[in-house]
N, C-alpha and C positions, 0 to 999 in steps of 0.2 A: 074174909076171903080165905083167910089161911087158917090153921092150928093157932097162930100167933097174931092174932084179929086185931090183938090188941097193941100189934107192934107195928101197925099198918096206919099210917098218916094222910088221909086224905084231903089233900088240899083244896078241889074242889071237884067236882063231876068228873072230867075230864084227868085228873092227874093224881095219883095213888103213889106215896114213897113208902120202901121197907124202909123200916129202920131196927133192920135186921139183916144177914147174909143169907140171900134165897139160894135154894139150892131146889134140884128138878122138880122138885114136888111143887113147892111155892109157885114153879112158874106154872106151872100145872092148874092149880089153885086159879091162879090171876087170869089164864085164857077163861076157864070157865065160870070165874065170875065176870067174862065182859073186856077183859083187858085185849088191847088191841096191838099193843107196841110195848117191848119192852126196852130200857134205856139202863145201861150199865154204867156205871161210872169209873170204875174199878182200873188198876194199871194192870196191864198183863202179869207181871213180876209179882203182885200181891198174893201172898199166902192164902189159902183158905178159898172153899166154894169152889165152884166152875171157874174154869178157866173160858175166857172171852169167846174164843173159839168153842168149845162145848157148850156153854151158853146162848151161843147163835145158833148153833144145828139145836138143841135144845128148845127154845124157842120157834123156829122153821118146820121143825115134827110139830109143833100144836101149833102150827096157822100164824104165831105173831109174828110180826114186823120187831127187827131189830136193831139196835144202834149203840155201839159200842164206840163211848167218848170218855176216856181218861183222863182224870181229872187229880192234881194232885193242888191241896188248897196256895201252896206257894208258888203256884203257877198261873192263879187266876189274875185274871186282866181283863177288862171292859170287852176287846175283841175275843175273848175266848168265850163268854157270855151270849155274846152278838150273836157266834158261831152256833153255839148249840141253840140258840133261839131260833135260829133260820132254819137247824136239821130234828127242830124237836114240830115247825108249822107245817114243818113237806109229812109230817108221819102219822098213820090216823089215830086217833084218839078212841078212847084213852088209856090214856099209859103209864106203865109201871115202872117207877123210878126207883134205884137201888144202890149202894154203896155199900160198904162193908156197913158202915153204923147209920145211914141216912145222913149225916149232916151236910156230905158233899151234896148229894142226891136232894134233899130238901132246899139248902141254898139256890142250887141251879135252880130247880123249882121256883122256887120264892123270888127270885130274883128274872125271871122271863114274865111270871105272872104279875109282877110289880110294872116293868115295863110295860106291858101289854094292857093293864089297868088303869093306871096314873098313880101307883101305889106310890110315895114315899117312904124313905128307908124306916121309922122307927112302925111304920103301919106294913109294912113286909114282915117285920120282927115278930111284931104284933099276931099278924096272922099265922104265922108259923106256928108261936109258942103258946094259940091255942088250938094248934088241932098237935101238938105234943112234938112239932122238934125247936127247940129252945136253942138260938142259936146266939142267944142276947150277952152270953158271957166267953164269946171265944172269938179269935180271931175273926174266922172265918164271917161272922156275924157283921165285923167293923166292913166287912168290905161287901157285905150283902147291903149296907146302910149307905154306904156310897156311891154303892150302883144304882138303886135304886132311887138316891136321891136326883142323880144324877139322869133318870132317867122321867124323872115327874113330869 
């Protein structure tokens, strides 16, 4: 999709994560290969890349739908999950999911597609860590395993 093809995690048909920081071009990139929505996960305050607001006009000049949901991983909670699961069904597919480094952007990911599947946590992980975001040794991962369990 991008210069950096190979920094692009596609989880399934429907759901493409950078795990990398796009910037104009990337989304550029993403409408024209097909992306329909983009979804930032990104806090306003964060250094580096488009700012959420340039990101949306950004995204709005090339046609996609966008959703700016910050996410900071010490703030996840079952209802914060719920939330973006409900505002990632109302938005058309599919979509380009992004974080500074993907692992916020893939958890979310992994963790909607789990529920939505009947996936269990260590078969989330699983799927993750082979299409390349490995979230099996970090935080963030313990609670991708929980939710998901949680959600079988």
């Amino acid at each position: 999709m991008t210069d950096d093809t190979q920094k692009i995690a596609t989880i399934d048909p429907s759901h493409d994560v950078a795990l990398f920081l796009p910037d104009a071009k990337a989304l550029e990139q993403a409408a024209s290969a097909g992306m329909r929505t983009v979804v930032n996960f990104r806090a306003a305050h964060e250094k580096g890349g488009l700012s959420p607001d340039a990101e949306g006009l950004v995204a709005e000049k090339l046609g996609l739908n966008y959703l700016h949901h910050p996410i900071a991983p010490e703030d996840l909670s079952p209802e914060t999950v719920d939330g973006f699961r409900r505002a990632l069904n109302d938005l058309p597919q599919p979509a380009f999911l992004h974080c500074a480094s993907g692992k916020r952007a893939g958890a979310m990911t992994l963790m909607a597609l789990a529920a939505d599947k009947g996936w269990d946590g260590d078969t989330a992980l699983q799927e993750g860590k082979a299409r390349g975001i490995d979230l099996t040794e970090d935080g963030i991962g313990q609670f991708v395993k929980s939710y998901a369990d949680s959600k079988a």
